[in-house]
C-alpha positions as CSV (number, residue, x, y, z in Angstrom):
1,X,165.4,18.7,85.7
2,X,167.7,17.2,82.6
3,X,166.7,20.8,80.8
4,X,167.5,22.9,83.9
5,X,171.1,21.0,84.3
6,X,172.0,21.1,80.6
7,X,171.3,25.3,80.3
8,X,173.4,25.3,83.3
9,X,176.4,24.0,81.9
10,X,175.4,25.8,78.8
11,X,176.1,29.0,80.7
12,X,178.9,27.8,82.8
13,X,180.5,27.1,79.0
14,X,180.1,30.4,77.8
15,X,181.1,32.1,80.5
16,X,184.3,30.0,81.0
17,X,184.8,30.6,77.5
18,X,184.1,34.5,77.8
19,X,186.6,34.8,80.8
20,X,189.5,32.9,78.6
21,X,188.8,35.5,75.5
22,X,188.7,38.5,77.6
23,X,191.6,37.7,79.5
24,X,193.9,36.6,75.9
25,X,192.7,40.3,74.9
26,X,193.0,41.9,77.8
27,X,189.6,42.6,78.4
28,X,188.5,43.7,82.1
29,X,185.8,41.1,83.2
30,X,184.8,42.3,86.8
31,X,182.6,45.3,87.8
32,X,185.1,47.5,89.0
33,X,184.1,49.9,86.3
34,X,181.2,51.0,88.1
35,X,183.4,53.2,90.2
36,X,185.6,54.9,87.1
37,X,184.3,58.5,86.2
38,X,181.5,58.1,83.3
39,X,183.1,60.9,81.3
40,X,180.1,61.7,79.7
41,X,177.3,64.6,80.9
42,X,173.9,63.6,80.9
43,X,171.1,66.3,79.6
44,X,168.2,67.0,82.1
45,X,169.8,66.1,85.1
46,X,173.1,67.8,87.8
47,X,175.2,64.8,86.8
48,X,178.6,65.4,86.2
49,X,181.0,63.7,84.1
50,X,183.8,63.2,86.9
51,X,181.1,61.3,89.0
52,X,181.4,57.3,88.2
53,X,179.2,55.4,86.5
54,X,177.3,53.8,88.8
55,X,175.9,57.3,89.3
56,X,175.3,57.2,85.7
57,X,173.1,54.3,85.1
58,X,171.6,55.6,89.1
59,X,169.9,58.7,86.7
60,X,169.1,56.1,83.9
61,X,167.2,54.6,86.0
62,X,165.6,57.5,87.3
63,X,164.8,58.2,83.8
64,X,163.1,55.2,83.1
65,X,161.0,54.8,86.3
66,X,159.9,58.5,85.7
67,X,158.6,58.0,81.9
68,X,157.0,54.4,83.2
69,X,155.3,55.1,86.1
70,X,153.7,57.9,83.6
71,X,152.9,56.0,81.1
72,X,151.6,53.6,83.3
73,X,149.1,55.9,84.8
74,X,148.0,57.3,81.2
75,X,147.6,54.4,79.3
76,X,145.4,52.7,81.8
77,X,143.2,56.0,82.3
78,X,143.2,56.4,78.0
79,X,142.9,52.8,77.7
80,X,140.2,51.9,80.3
81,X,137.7,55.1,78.6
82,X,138.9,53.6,75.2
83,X,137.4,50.0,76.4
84,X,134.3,51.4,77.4
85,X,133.8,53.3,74.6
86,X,134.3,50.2,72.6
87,X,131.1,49.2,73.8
88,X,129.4,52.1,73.3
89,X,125.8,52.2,72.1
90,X,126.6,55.5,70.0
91,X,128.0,54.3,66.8
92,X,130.2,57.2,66.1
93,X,131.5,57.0,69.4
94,X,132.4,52.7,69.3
95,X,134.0,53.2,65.7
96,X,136.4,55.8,66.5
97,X,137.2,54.0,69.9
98,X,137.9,50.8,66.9
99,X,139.6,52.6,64.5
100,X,142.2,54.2,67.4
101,X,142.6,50.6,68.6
102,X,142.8,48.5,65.5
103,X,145.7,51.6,64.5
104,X,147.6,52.0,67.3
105,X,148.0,47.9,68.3
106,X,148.8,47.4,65.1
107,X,151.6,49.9,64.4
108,X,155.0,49.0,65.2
109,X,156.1,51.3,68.3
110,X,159.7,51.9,67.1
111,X,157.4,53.7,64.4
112,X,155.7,55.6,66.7
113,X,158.2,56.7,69.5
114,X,160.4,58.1,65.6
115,X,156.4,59.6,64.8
116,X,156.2,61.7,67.7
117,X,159.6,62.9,67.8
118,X,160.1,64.0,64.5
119,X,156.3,64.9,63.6
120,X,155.3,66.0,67.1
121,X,157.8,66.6,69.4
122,X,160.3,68.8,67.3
123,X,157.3,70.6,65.3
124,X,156.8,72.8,68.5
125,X,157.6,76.5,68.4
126,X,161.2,77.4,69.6
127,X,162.2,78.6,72.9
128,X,161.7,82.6,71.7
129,X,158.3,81.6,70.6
130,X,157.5,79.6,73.5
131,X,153.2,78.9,73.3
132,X,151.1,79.1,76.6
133,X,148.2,76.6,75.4
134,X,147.3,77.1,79.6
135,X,148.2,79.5,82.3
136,X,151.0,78.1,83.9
137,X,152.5,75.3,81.0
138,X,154.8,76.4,78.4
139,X,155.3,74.1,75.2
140,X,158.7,74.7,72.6
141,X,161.4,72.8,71.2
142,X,163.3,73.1,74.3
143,X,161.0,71.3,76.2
144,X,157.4,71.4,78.0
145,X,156.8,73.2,81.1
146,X,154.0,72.4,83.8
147,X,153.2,73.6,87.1
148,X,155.0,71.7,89.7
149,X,155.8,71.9,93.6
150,X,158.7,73.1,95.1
151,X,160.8,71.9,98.2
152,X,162.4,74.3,100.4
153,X,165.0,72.8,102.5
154,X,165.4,69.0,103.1
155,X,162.6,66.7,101.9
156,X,163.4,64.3,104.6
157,X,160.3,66.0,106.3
158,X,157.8,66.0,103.8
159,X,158.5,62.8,103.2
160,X,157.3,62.0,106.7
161,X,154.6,63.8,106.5
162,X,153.6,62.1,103.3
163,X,154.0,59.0,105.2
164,X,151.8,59.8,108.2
165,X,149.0,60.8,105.5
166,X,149.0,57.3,103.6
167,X,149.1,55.8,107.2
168,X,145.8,57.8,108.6
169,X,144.3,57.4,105.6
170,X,144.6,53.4,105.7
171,X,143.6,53.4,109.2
172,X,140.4,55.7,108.1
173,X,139.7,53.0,104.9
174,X,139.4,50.6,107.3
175,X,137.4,52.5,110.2
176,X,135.2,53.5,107.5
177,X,134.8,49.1,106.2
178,X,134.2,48.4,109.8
179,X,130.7,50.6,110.0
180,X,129.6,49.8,106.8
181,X,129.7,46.2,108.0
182,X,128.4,47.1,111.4
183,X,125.5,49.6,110.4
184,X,125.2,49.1,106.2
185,X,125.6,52.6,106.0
186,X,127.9,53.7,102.6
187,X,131.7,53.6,103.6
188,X,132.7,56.2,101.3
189,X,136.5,54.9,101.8
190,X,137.7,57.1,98.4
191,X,136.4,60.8,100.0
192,X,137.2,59.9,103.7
193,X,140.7,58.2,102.5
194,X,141.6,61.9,100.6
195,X,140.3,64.5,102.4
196,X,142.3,62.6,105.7
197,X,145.1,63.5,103.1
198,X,145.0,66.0,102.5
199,X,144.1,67.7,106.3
200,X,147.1,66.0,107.5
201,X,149.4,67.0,104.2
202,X,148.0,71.2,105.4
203,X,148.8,70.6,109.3
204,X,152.1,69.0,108.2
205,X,152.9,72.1,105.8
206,X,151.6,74.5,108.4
207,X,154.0,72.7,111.6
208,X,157.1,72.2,109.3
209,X,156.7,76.0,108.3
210,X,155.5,75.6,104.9
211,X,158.4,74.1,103.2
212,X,156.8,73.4,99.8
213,X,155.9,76.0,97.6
214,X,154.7,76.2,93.6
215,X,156.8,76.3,90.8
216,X,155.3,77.6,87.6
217,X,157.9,77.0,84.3
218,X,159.3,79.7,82.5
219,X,161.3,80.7,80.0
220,X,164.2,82.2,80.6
221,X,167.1,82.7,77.6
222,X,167.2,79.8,75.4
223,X,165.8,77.4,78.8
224,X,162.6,75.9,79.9
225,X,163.1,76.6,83.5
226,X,160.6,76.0,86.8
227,X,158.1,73.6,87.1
228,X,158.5,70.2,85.8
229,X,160.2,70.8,82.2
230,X,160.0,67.4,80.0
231,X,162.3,67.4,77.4
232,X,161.2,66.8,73.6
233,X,163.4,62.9,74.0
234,X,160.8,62.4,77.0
235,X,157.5,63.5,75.7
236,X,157.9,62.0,72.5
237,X,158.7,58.6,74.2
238,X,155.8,59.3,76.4
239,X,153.3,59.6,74.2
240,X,154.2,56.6,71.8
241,X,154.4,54.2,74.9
242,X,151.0,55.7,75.9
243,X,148.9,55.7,73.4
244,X,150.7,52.0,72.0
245,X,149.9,50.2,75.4
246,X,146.4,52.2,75.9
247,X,145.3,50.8,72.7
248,X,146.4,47.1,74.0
249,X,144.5,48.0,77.7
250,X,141.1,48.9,75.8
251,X,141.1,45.9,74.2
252,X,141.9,44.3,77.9
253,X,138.8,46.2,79.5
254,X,136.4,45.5,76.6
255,X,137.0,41.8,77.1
256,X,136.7,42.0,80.9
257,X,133.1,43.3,81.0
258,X,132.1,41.3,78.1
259,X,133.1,38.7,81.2
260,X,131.1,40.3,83.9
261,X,127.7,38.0,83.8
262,X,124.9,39.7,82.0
263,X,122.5,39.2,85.0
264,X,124.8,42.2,86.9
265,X,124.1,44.7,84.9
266,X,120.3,43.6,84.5
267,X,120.1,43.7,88.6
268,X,121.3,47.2,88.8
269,X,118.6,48.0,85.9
270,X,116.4,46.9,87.8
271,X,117.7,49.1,91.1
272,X,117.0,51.8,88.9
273,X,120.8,53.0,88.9
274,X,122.1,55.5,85.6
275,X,123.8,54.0,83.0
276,X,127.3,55.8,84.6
277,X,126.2,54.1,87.8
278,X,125.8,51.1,86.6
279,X,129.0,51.0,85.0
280,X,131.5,52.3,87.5
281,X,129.8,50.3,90.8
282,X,128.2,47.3,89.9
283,X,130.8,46.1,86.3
284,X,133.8,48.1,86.4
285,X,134.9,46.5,90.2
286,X,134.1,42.8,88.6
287,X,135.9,43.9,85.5
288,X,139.1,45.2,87.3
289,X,139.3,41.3,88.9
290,X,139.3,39.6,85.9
291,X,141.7,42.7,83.9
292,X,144.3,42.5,86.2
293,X,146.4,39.9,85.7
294,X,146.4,40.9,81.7
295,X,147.2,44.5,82.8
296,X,150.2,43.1,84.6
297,X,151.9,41.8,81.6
298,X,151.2,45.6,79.3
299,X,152.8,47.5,82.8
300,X,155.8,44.9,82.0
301,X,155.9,45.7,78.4
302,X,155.5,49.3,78.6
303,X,158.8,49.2,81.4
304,X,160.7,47.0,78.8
305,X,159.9,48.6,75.9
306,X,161.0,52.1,77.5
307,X,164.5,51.1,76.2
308,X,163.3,52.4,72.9
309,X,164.3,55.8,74.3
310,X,167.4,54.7,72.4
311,X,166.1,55.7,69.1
312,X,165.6,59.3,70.3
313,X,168.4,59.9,72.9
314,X,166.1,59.9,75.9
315,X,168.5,59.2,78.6
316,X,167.0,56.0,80.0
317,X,169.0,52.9,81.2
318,X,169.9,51.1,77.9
319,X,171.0,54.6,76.4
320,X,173.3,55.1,79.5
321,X,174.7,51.7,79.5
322,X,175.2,52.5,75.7
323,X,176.9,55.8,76.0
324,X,179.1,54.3,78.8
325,X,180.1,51.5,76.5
326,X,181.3,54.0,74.5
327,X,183.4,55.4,76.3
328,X,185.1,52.6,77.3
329,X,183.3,50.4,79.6
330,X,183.5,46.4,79.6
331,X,180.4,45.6,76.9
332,X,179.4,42.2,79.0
333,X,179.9,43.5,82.7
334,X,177.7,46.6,81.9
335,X,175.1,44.4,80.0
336,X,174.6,42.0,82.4
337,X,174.2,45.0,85.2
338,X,171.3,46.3,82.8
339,X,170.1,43.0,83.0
340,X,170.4,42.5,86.4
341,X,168.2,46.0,86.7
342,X,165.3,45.4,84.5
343,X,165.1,42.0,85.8
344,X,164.7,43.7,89.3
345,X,162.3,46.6,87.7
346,X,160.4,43.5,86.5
347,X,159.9,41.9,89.5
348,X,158.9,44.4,91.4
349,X,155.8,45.4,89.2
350,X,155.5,41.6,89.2
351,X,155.2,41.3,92.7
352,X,153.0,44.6,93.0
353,X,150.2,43.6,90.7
354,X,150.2,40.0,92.1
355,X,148.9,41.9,95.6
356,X,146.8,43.7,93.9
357,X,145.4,41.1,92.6
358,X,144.8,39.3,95.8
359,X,143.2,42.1,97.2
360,X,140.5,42.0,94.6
361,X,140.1,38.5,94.0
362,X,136.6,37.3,95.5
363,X,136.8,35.3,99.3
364,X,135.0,31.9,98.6
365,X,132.9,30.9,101.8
């Protein structure tokens, strides 16, 4: 309680200290700000410079939710084959799963994020000598085309009928729980839960008059246009955070079965289940229980450390509140809105993968 009261008055200091500087200079201390046009355009995005800049750091952290919840999903997909490969009975195989771990989690990622962009990123062809590696995706310097979906009119709509899906798909998970625990018989929750998604996704397209449509990229002048274009700031960004925190996850997995109790994957031996089967029913669902709280911490890093976008003039939320610095916003009053947002970006993962982890943690009886 002392510690608690002294940081207190600590901060109280500084701040009254703060306000009595800024006012002798002159300095604006408040937030009104926020409402002042940015005066600054923003690549990738329909922001314009006379909007204020509260719309501003609005896109940053667009930006920054969009490259996180990606790299989210790719370094735990990378990083959970990478962990079972570790532990691989095929040498080549549990080396080169080593060697891209023992790399990658040691290499500092301001190092790689600069890697990718210079090396990777602005190595591809220009925008006349766009390459089609796949039907449908265009690569070049101007940025990375893949097929997307299209919305015709309002999304209000789709939105609902997205909602209704998740909602009939819950209610099927647990109709499908309820027999196996009645009869025995195999709930099947992941097939029943997506093909109820996807028949309800088709009669919602087919009642609202099929209002989404594909979007294939193309190229068209010196533009990447159609689809969903990533620009060259973005991939390269992408792929550092990726592959860094994937290398940090396998290492997270690998641990976790090491922790599931020998005797499970001697029982399903002796069920006479495949390797594969063994692995993704009877370790990988005690693994994910024990992972979990780990994983929560590298989905908090790989958010935080998105701010490195910086270095590459990816438009996330510190490069916005940056730019709008420059152009003569209060340094303070900006800063402590950034805060204020990662703090909030924090806490919601926070609070997401602390349900998550009560839904898998085992009921004592």
């Amino acid at each position: 309680m002392t510690v608690l009261i002294v940081v207190l008055i600590a901060v109280l200091y500084v701040w009254s200290n703060y306000q009595t500087n800024s006012q002798a200079s002159r300095v604006p201390t408040g937030f009104d700000f926020l409402d002042q046009p940015a005066n600054f355009p923003i690549a990738g995005s329909d922001f314009r410079t006379t909007q204020p800049v509260k719309d501003a750091l609005g896109v940053g952290v667009a930006n920054t939710l969009r490259v996180s919840i990606a790299g989210i999903v790719l370094a735990t997909l990378i990083g959970t084959l990478v962990g079972i490969a570790r532990l691989s009975k095929n040498w080549l195989v549990s080396k080169a799963a080593g060697v891209y771990v023992e790399t990658l989690r040691n290499t500092p990622l301001l190092i790689l994020v600069i890697f990718a962009y210079l090396a990777v990123a602005l190595r591809l062809p220009p925008v006349s000598e766009a390459a089609t590696p796949l039907p449908g995706f265009v690569a070049s310097v101007r940025g990375i085309g893949v097929p997307w979906y299209r919305i015709d009119g309002s999304g209000w709509p789709v939105a609902g009928v997205l909602l209704a899906a998740l909602l009939a798909a819950i209610a099927v998970r647990r109709w499908r729980l309820h027999i196996n625990e009645r009869s025995g018989a195999r709930a099947h929750t992941a097939w029943w839960m997506a093909g109820t998604i996807v028949a309800v996704a088709v009669v919602g397209q087919l009642a609202l008059g099929t209002p989404i449509s594909g979007s294939l990229p193309r190229v068209d002048g010196r533009m990447v246009i159609g689809g969903a274009v990533m620009s060259p700031e973005m991939f390269a960004l992408l792929t550092a955070l990726t592959l860094y925190t994937a290398s940090h996850i396998a290492e997270i997995v690998r641990g976790s079965i090491q922790a599931v109790p020998k005797g499970q994957g001697e029982a399903a031996s002796v069920l006479a289940l495949s390797n594969g089967q063994r692995m993704w029913y009877v370790i990988l669902p005690q693994a994910m229980r024990i992972a979990v709280p780990p994983l929560a911490n590298q989905y908090l890093n790989l958010t935080k450390n998105s701010s490195l976008g910086v270095a590459v003039s990816y438009m996330e939320l510190t490069k916005v509140s940056r730019t709008a610095i420059a152009n003569a916003s209060p340094a303070i009053p900006m800063l402590v809105v950034v805060l204020s947002m990662y703090l909030v970006l924090s806490i919601a993962i926070s609070l997401l993968t602390n349900l998550l982890n009560r839904r898998l943690k085992v009921v004592e009886r």
